[in-house]
N, C-alpha and C positions, 0 to 999 in steps of 0.2 A: 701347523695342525689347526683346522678349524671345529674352536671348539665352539659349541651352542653355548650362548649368553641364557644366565637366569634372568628371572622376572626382576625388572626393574623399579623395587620396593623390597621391603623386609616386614614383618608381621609384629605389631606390636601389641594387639588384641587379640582375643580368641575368645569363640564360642563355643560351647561344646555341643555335639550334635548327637542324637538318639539310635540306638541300635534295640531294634524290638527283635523279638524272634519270630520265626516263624508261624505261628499259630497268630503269636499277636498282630503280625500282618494282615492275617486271612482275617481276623475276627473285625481290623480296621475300615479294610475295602467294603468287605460285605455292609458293615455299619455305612458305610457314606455310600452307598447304593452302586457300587464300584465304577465310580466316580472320581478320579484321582483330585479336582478342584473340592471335594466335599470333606478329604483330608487334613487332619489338623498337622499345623507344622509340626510339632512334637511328637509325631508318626512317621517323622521323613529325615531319612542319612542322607543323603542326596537328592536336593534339590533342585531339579532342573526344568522344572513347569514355565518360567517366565524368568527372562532377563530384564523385566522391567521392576524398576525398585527395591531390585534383590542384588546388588552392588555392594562395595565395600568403601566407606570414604576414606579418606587420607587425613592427616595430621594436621595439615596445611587446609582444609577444607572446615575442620574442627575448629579450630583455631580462628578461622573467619568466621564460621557460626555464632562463636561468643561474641563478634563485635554486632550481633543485628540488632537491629534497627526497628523496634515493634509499633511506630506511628502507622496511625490510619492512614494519613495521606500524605505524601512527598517524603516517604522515611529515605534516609542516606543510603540504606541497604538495597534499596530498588534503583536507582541512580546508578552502584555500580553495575549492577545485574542490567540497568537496560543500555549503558554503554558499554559492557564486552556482551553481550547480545549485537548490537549496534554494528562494532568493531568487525564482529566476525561473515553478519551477513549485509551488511551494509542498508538494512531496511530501516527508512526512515520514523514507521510505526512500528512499535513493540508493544503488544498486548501480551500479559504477564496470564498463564492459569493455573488450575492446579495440577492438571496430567493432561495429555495428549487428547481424551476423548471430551473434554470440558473445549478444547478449541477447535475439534471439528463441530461438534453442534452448534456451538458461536458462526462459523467462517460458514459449513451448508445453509444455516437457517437466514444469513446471509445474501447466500448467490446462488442457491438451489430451489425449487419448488416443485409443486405436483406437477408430472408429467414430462419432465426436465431431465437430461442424461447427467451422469457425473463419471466420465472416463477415467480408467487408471491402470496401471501395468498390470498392479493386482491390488484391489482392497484387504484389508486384513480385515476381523470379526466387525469388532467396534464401529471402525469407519464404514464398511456394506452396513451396518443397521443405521449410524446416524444418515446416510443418506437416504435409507430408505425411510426414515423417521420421518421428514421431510417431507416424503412424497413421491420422490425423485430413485430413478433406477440407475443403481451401481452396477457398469459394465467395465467387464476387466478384458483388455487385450495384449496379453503378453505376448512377447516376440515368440516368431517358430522354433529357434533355439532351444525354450524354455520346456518342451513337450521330450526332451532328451536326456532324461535324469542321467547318462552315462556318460555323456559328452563332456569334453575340457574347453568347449564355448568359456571365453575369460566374462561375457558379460551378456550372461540369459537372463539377468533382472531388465531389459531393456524391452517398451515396449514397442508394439507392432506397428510401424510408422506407416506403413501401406494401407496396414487397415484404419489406425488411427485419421488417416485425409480421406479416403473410402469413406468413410462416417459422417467426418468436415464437410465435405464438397456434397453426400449424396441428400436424398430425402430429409435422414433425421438432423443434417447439421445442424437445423435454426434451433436445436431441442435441446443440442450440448452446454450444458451450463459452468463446467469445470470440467477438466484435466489436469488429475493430481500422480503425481509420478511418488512414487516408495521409492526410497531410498535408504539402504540396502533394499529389494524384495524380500521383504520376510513371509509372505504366502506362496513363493516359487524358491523357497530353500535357499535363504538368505543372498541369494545370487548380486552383484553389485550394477547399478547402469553404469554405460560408459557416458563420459562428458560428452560425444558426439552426439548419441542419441535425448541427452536432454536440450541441447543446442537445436536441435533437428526438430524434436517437437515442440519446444520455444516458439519457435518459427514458425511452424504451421497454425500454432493455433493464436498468433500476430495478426497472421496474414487471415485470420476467420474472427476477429475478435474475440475470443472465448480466453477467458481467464486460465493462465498456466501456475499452478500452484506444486510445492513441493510436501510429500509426507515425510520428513528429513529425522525421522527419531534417532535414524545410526548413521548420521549423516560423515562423523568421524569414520567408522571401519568402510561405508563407501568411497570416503577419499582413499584410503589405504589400499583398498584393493583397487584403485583407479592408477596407483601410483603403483604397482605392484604390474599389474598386466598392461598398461596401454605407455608404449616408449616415449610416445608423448609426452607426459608428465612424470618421466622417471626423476628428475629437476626440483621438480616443486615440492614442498613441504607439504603435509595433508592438510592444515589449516589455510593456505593458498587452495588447496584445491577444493576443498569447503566453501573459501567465499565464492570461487569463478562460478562451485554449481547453483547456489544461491541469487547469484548475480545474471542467472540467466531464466530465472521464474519472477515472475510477477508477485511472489509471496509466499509462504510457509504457515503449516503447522507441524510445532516440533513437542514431540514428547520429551520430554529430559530426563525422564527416570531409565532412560537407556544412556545414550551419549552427554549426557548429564552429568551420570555419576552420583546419582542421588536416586533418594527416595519415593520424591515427589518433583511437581513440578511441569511446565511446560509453555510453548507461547504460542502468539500467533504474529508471522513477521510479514507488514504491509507496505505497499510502496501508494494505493490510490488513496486519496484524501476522504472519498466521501465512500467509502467500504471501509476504514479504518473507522470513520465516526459513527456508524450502522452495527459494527463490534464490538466499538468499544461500551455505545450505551447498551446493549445485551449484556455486555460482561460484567457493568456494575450491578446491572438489575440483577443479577444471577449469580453470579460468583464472586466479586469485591469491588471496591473501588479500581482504578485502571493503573495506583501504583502500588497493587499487592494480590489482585485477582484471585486471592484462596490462598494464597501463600503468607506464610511468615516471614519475617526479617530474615530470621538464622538461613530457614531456604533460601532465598536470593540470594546470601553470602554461600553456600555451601554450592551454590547451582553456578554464581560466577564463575569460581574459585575453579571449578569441575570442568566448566568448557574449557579453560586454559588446558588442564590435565589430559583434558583425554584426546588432543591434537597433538601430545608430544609420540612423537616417531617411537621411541624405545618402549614406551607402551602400547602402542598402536602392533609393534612390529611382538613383541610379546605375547599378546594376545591372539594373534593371529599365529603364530607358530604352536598355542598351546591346543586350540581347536582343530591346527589341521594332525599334529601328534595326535590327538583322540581318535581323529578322525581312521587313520593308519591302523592303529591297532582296531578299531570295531571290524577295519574292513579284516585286515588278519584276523580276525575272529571268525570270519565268511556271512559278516552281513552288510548288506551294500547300504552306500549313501548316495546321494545328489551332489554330483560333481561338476566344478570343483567345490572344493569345501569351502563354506561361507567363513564367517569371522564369529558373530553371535549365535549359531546355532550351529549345530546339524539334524539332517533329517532322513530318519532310517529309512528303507525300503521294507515293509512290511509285505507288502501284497509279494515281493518274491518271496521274503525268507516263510511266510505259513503259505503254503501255495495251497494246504487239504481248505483253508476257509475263504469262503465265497466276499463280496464286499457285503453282503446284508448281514453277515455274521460279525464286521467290523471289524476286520484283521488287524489295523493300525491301534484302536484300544484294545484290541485284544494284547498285542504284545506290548504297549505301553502298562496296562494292568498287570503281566507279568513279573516285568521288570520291576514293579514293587512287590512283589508277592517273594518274589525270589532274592532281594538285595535292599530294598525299601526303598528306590528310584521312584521319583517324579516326574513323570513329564507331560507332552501333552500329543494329542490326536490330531492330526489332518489329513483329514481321508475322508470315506464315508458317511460318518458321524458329523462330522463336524459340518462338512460341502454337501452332502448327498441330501438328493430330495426325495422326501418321507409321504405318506398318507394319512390321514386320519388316524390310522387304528397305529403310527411309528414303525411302518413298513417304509423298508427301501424301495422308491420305485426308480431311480436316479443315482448311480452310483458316482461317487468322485474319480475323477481321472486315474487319482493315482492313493496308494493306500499307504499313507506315510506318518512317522512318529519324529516330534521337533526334538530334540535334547537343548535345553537353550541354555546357554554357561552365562552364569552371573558375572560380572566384571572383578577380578583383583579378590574371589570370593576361595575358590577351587585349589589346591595345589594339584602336582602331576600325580601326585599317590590316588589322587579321591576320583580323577580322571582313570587313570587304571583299574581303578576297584570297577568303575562304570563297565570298560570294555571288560574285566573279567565278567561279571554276572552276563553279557550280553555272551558272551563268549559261551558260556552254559549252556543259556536257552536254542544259540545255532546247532548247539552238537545234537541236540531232541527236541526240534522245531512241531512237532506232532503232538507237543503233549499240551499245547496251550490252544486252549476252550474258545471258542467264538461264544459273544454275547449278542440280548436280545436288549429293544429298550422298554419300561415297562412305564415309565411315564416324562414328558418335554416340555418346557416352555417354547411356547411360537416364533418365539425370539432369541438368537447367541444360545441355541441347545445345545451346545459343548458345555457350557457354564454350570448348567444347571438338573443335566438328564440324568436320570437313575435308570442303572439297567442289571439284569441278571445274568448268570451263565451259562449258558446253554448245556 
């Protein structure tokens, strides 16, 4: 008989989480200009806005946080942190920060400048602003695959390698200043690259000189799901297959408050000598000395401690079994997702399940707004709102491709109950998809308006 294995851990903490009622919902959203990021935690039963630094540590990660090491400079805590750094991507510079978007501004401000391309499968928020921060224009070319939200394609996070040398070889090649490949794609519905196609464009951008760099936040659940669909590597352990993808870019920035396992945290891993010294004096001037970058002792122990964890198979495979169950029951509920189902998220299909609202009415926060209205669900918009280009007066004049909502699961945070309670309320709203409201926006910052926009109800 085979029976499905539980999560591999047991719970020895608990938080207790908020049940408002109804009205208090309504009275919540409308106060934070229904806007689900303007939400206080203490108004949310389910969290699922961000799987960054909303994880659960271990025992064994606690335990090493006591021994840190809170010296300015050469503390023993940073020593093990840059040797299982080291160990795992073999890069002989490690610059230490505080989260993911503190080492792209370092590594762009770096190798990017006005007028300058920065290629990538897909950029997610942060990284499209700091390059445009810069000066420099973030262009995303994902494979044709990726354009088939229903397709069992094992690896549509992989970029357009045709277009990507089209680009190299034509007019603007001399312009390309980086090629940074996601890993998982968390802007194309978590979808995984295969190892061929990082190899692939390794290559090509050798043979053009342009620096190959990796955005590796979940660079754990891409090895999983490399190991998972390509027979290739059905063999290798996912921390083998972490370092070979590592070991085929010229360098990394990695967030760690994803494949971390922690709260904070994050680096930049370099192999050229005089780019490593170009970052590392930015990172003192800006964010710490080069052996603590914004971090604490306890973080570097908690962040070590966490790469080992979250390479182990039984929780890789865990993990992955508990998203794609969620994923099962939303669709039995009759609302579709982006297939196959990634590892740290899913991503609903909005624009089918409200087919009465247009994209200027924002169907993707419309039904994400719901889902708190109705069960007190978190999540977030990528659709219209978030991609789509706006005018002066926060008219749609540019609709986003596709009108989609992320549910993004915290790691080791969730049991399968709070997972089910998710597709019940989702389960609701499919059965009376008409009743939920398109919104308008009534005021944006010029910059990441997901963040920060206030809108009404139509």
């Amino acid at each position: 008989m085979n029976i499905p294995l539980p999560p591999p851990w047991r719970i020895k903490v608990v938080e207790e989480i908020p049940f408002l009622s109804a009205e208090e919902r309504r009275l919540a959203l409308a106060k934070a200009g229904y806007n689900p990021f303007n939400l206080r935690a203490d108004q949310i039963t389910i969290d699922l806005l961000s799987d960054s630094g909303t994880g659960a540590t271990s025992a064994a990660q606690e335990a090493a946080a006591a021994l840190g090491d809170e010296s300015y400079a050469g503390a023993r805590s940073w020593f093990r942190f840059r040797d299982e750094v080291r160990d795992l991507t073999g890069y002989p510079h490690i610059l230490p920060v505080h989260q993911g978007r503190a080492g792209e501004r370092i590594l762009f401000t770096s190798l990017l400048g006005p007028g300058q391309i920065c290629i990538s499968n897909t950029h997610f928020d942060t990284t499209h602003a700091n390059v445009e921060l810069v000066g420099a224009e973030p262009r995303d070319l994902p494979c044709p695959e990726a354009a088939d939200l229903d397709s069992a394609e094992p690896f549509k996070g992989n970029i357009d390698l045709a277009a990507l040398e089209r680009t190299l070889t034509g007019p603007e090649g001399p312009k390309v200043g980086l090629v940074l490949m996601t890993i998982t794609n968390n802007g194309l519905g978590a979808q995984p690259v295969s190892m061929a196609n990082l190899e692939a464009a390794g290559e090509l951008c050798r043979r053009h000189s342009v620096p190959f760099f990796l955005d590796a936040a979940r660079f754990a659940e891409n090895a999983w799901l490399v190991r998972e669909r390509d027979p290739a590597y059905a063999d290798w352990t996912p921390r083998q297959i972490a370092t070979r993808a590592f070991q085929l870019a010229d360098g990394c920035l990695v967030s760690l408050k994803k494949d971390g396992l922690t709260a904070i945290g994050g680096f930049i891993g370099l192999r050229d000598d005089d780019l490593h010294s170009a970052c590392e004096a930015n990172l003192i001037a800006t964010e710490g000395f080069s052996t603590y970058g914004g971090l604490a002792g306890h973080d570097l122990e908690r962040l070590a401690q966490g790469l080992r964890e979250v390479v182990d198979p039984a929780y890789l495979r865990s993990r992955a079994a508990s998203t794609a169950r969620l994923a099962q029951m939303i669709n039995d509920a009759g609302v579709e997702t982006i297939q196959p189902p990634g590892i740290h998220a899913l991503y609903l299909n909005a624009g089918r399940l409200l087919p009465h609202l247009s994209p200027r009415e924002f169907p993707g926060h419309s039904l994400g707004c719901q889902l708190y209205l109705d069960g007190g669900i978190r999540c977030a918009e990528l659709g219209s709102l978030y991609l789509g280009g706006m005018d002066d007066a926060h008219r749609l004049v540019t609709p986003a491709p596709f009108e989609l909502v992320r549910l993004a699961i915290p790691r080791r945070v969730y049991t399968d109950a709070h997972l089910e309670y998710v597709a019940s309320v989702l389960a609701g709203i499919a059965k009376a998809p008409e009743r939920v409201r398109g919104y308008r926006i009534v005021s944006s910052p010029p910059l990441l308006r997901h963040f920060k926009v206030r809108l009404q109800p139509l």
